[in-house]
C-alpha positions in Angstrom: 0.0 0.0 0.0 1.1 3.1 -0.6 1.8 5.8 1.8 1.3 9.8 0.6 3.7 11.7 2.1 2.5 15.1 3.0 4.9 17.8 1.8 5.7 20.3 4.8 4.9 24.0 4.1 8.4 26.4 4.6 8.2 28.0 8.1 8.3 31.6 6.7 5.0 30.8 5.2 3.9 29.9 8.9 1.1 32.7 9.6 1.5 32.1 13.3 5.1 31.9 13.1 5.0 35.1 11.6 2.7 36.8 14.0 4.6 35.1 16.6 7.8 36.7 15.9 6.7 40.0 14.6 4.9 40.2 18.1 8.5 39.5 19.6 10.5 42.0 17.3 7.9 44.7 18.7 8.3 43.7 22.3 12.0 43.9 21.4 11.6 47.6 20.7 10.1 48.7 23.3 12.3 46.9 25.7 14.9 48.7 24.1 13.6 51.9 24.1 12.7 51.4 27.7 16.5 50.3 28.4 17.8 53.2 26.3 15.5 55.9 28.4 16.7 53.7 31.8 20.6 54.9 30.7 19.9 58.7 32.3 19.0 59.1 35.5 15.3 59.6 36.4 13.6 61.9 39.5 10.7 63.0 39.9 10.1 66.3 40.0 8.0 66.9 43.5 11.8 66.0 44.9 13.7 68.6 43.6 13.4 72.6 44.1 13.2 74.3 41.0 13.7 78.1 39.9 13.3 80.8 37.0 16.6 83.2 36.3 15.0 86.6 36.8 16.4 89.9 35.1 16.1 93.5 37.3 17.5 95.4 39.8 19.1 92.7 42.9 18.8 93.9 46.7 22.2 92.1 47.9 21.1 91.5 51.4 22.0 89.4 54.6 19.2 87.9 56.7 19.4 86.4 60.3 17.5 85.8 63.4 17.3 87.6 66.3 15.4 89.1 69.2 14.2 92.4 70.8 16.0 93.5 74.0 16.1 97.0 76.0 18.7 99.1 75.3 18.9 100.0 78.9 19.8 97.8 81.2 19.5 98.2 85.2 20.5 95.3 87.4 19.8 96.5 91.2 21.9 95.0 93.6 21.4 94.3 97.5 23.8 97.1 99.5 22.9 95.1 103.1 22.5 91.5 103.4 18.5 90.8 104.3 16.6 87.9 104.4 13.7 88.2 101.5 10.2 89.4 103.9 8.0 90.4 101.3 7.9 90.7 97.0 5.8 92.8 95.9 6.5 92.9 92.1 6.7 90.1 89.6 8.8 89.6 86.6 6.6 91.1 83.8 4.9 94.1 85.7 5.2 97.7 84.9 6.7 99.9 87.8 7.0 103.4 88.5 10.1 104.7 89.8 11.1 104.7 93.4 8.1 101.7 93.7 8.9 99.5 96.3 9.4 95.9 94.4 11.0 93.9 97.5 11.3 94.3 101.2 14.2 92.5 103.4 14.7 91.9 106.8 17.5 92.0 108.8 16.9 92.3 112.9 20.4 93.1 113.8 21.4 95.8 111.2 17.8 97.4 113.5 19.4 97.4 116.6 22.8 98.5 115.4 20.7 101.9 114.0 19.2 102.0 117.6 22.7 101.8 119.0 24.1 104.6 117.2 21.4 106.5 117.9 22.0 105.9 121.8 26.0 106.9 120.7 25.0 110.2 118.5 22.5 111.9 121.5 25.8 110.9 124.2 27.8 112.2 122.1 25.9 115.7 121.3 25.5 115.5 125.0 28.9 115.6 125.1 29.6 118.1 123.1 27.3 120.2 124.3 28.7 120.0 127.9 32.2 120.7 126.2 31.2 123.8 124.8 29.9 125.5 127.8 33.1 124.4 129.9 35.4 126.1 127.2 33.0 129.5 127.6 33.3 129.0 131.1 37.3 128.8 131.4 37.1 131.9 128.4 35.1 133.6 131.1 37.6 132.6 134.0 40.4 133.7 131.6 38.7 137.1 131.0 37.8 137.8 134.6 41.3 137.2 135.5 42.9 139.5 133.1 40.5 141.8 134.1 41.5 141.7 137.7 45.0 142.0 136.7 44.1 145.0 135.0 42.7 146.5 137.8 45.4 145.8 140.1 47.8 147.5 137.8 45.7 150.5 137.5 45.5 151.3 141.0 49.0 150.6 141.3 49.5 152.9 138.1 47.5 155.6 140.8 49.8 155.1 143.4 52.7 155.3 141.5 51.8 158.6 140.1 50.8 159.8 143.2 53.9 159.4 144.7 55.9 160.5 141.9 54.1 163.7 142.4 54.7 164.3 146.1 58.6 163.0 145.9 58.8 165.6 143.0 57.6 168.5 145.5 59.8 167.4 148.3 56.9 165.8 150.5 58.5 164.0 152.9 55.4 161.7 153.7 56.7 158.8 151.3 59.5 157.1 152.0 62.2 155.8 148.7 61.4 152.6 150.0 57.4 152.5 149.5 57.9 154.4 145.7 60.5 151.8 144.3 58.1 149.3 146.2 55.0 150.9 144.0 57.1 150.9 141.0 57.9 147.2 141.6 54.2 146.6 141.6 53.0 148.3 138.4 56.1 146.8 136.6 55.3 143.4 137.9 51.7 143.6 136.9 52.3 145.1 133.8 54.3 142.1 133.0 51.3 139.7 134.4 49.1 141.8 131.7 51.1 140.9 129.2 51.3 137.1 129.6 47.5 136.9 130.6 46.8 138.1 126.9 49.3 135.5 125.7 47.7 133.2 127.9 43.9 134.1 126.4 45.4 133.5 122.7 46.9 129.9 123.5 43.6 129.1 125.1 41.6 130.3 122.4 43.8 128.0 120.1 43.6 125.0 122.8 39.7 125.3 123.5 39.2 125.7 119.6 41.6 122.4 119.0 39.8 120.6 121.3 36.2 121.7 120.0 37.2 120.3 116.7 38.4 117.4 117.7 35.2 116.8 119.3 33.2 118.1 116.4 34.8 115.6 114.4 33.9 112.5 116.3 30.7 114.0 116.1 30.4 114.1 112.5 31.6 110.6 112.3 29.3 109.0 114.7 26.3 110.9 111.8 28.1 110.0 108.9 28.0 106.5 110.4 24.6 106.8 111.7 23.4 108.0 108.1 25.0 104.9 106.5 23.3 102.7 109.2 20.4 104.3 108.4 20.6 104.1 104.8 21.7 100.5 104.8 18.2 100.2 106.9 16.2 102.0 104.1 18.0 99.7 101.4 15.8 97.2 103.0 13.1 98.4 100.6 14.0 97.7 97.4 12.7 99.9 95.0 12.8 100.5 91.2 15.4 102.7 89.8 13.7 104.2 86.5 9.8 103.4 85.2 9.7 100.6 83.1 9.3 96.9 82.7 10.5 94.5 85.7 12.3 92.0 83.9 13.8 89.5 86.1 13.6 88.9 90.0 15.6 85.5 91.3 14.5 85.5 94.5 12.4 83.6 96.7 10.4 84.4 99.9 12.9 83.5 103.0 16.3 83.4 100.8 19.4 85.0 102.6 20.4 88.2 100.2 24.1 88.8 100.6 25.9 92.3 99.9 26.1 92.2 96.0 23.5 90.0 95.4 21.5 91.2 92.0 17.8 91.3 93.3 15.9 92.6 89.9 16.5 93.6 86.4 14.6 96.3 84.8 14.3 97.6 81.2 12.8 101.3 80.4 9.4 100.1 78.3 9.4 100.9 74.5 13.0 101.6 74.2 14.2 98.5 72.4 16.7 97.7 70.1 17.1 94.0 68.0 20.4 92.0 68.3 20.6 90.3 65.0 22.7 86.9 64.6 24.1 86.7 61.2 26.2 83.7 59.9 30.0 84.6 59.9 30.4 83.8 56.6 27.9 86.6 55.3 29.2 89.8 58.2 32.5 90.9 56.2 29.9 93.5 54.3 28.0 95.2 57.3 29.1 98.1 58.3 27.7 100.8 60.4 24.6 102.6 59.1 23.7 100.4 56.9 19.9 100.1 56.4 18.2 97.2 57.9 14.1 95.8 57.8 13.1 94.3 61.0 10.2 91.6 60.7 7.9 90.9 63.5 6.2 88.4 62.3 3.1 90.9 62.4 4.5 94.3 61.2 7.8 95.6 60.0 10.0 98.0 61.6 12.8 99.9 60.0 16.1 100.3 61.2 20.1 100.6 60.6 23.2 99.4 62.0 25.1 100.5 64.9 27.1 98.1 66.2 28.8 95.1 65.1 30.5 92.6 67.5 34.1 92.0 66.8 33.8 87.8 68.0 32.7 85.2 66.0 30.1 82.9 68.7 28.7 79.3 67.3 29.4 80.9 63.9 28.0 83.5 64.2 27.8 87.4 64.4 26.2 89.5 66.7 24.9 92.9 64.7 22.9 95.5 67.2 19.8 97.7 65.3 18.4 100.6 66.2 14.9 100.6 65.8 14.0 103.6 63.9 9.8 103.3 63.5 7.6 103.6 66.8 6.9 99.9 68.0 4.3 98.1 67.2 2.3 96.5 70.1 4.0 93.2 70.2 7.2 94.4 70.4 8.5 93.6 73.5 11.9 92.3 75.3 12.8 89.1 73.9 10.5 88.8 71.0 11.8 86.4 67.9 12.5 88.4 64.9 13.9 88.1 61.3 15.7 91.0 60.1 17.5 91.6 56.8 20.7 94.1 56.4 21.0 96.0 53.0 24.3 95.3 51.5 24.0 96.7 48.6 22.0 97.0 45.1 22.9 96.1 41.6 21.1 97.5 38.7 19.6 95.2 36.1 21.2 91.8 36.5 20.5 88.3 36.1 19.8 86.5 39.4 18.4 83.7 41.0 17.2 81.6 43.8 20.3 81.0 45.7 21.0 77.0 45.0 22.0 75.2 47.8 25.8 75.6 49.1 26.7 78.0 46.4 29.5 80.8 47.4 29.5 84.2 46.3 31.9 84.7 43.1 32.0 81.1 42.7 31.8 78.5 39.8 29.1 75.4 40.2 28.0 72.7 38.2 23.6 73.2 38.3 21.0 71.3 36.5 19.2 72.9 33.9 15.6 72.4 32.6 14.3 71.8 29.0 11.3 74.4 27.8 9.2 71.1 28.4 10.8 70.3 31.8 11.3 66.7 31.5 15.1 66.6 31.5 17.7 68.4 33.4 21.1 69.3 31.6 24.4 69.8 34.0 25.8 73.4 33.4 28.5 75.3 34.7 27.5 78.8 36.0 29.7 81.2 37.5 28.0 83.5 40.2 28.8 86.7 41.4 27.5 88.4 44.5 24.7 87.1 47.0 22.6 87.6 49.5 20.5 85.5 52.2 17.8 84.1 49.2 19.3 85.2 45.8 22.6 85.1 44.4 23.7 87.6 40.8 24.9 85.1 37.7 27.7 86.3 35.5 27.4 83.6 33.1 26.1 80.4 32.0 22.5 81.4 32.4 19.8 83.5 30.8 16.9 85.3 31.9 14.3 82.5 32.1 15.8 79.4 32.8 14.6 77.5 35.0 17.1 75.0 37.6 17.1 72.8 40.1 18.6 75.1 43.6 17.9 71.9 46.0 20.4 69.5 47.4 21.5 67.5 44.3 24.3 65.0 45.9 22.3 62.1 44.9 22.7 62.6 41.0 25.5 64.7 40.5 27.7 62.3 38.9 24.9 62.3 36.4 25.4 65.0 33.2 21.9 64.7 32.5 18.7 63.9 34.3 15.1 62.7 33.7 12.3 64.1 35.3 9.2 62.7 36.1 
């Protein structure tokens, strides 16, 4: 019997063959289309920071934080040591001046004023009895010279007399009662003389000793004054009218001689302390203008002083407040202020990209008009400030790049974005 052999078609005639392996060419394609788009690097685009080269005048300025604090100070310190009796006042409260804030106690620096007291009326006492026995011996001294005076005058009489009767030959005195009398009103006359000497050297004594005595006297006050005004100090009371700041105390704590008892501040006379990074302070100077946020209003201001240490890395730069305060200004109150640097008339700038320096050349990512790749540039930047930084070159007005952190694909030239 004879067998038909049935003749096999040629597999490119195959329809399913065909289909089968045009199907795979395709699937092919796109797996190497897929694989050629996988060779750049792909992001998506909520996880980067993007922005648009702008073209007009650049405000070069430095930003930091800071806070509002009085520009007048007063610490008052205890002058007596006290134990704390009452507080009056609390941190936070508006006082007049001389208000009493604080009272101490202190028992013994009481009876040592009580003391003195006893000392300064004995004393006066004293005094007092000193005085009127320095008139009396004056007195004594004046009676006596007056005696003397006396004495020699009727002496002075006699003399004279007799003179007078020996010159007409009267017989009725003898030589020896006229050298007698002139014996007498020599000898006193000599006596008058060194009473008067006698009256000046007491004078002198009774006046040494009065001062002497007047000065123990004025001691014993002066030290009864500062008893009693180490007394009063016992009352604390404010200095100026202002704000009460600070009080570290505590009913029944021991105050020592020293010992800071309150801080005031005069109200509305604040100025901010701004803390710039190091890095950014070599371009403030003095007078330069300055915009103080509050958070709720802004304040204007300039510079006036700039501290010569670098703390934590950064710069302490004092304003002074030049508008009147808004209401919620107040000591220690968070700010934001800016410092004018400068400003540069039409230039190209841009969101300052993240670590870029001032006059320095960096490799950036730029977009495509349709944003779905980024192409690494180099651009070469001139000045800065806190958010924007000038671009000399590699950049046009209207380009748009990525200013966030880019570490993860920088070793990528160009980028996909999702």
């Amino acid at each position: 019997m004879d067998i038909i052999k049935q003749k096999k078609r040629p597999f490119y005639k195959s329809k399913k063959l065909l289909l089968s392996i045009s199907t795979m060419l395709f699937a092919g394609a796109i797996f190497t289309s897929t694989q050629v788009q996988l060779g750049v690097f792909s992001i998506k685009a909520n996880s980067v920071i993007t922005a648009v080269v702008e073209q007009g005048d650049f405000d070069i300025k430095v930003s930091g934080p800071g806070i509002l604090v009085p520009r007048d100070i007063r610490w008052v310190a205890s002058t007596v040591a006290g134990k704390v009796e009452r507080i009056l006042v609390k941190p936070g409260a508006e006082v007049t001046k001389n208000q009493l804030i604080v009272e101490l106690l202190n028992p013994e620096l009481d009876q040592k004023v009580q003391e003195l007291k006893w000392e300064l009326e004995a004393m006066l006492a004293q005094t007092r009895a000193l005085n009127v026995s320095q008139d009396t011996q004056m007195l004594d001294m004046r009676a006596s010279v007056l005696n003397t005076k006396m004495q020699y005058e009727k002496a002075k009489m006699r003399l004279d007399a007799e003179s007078e009767l020996i010159k007409i030959g009267n017989a009725t005195v003898s030589k020896l009662d006229y050298e007698s009398s002139k014996l007498t009103v020599l000898q006193l006359s000599k006596v008058i003389e060194i009473n008067k000497e006698r009256s000046q050297q007491l004078k002198l004594n009774l006046a040494a000793g009065f001062e002497a005595q007047t000065a123990l006297l004025n001691k014993l006050k002066k030290t009864v004054e500062r008893a009693q005004f180490q007394l009063a100090s016992l009352n604390i009371k404010a200095p100026v009218s202002g704000i009460l700041q600070a009080m570290p105390l505590e009913l029944g704590q021991q105050v020592l001689i020293g010992g800071n008892i309150a801080k005031f501040a005069k109200k509305g006379d604040l100025i901010a302390e701004l803390k710039v990074p190091e890095l950014n302070a070599s371009d403030i100077v003095i007078g330069q203008k300055v915009i103080i946020d509050t958070r709720f209003n802004q304040i204007n201001g300039k510079v006036i002083r700039i501290d010569p240490a670098v703390v934590n890395g950064t710069v302490q730069v004092d304003i002074d407040l030049e508008n009147d305060l808004p209401d919620e200004a107040r000591p220690d109150l968070s700010i934001d202020g800016e410092i004018f640097i400068a400003q540069k008339k039409d230039i190209l700038f841009v969101r300052r990209p993240a670590f870029s320096q001032a006059n320095q050349i960096m490799s950036l990512y730029l977009l495509d008009k349709a944003q779905t790749y980024a192409q690494q540039t180099q651009i070469s930047f001139g000045l800065s400030s806190s958010l924007n930084i000038e671009i000399l070159s590699g950049l046009k007005k209207g380009d748009r790049i990525i200013v966030s952190e880019q570490s993860n694909f920088e070793r990528f030239s160009k980028i996909a974005i999702n």
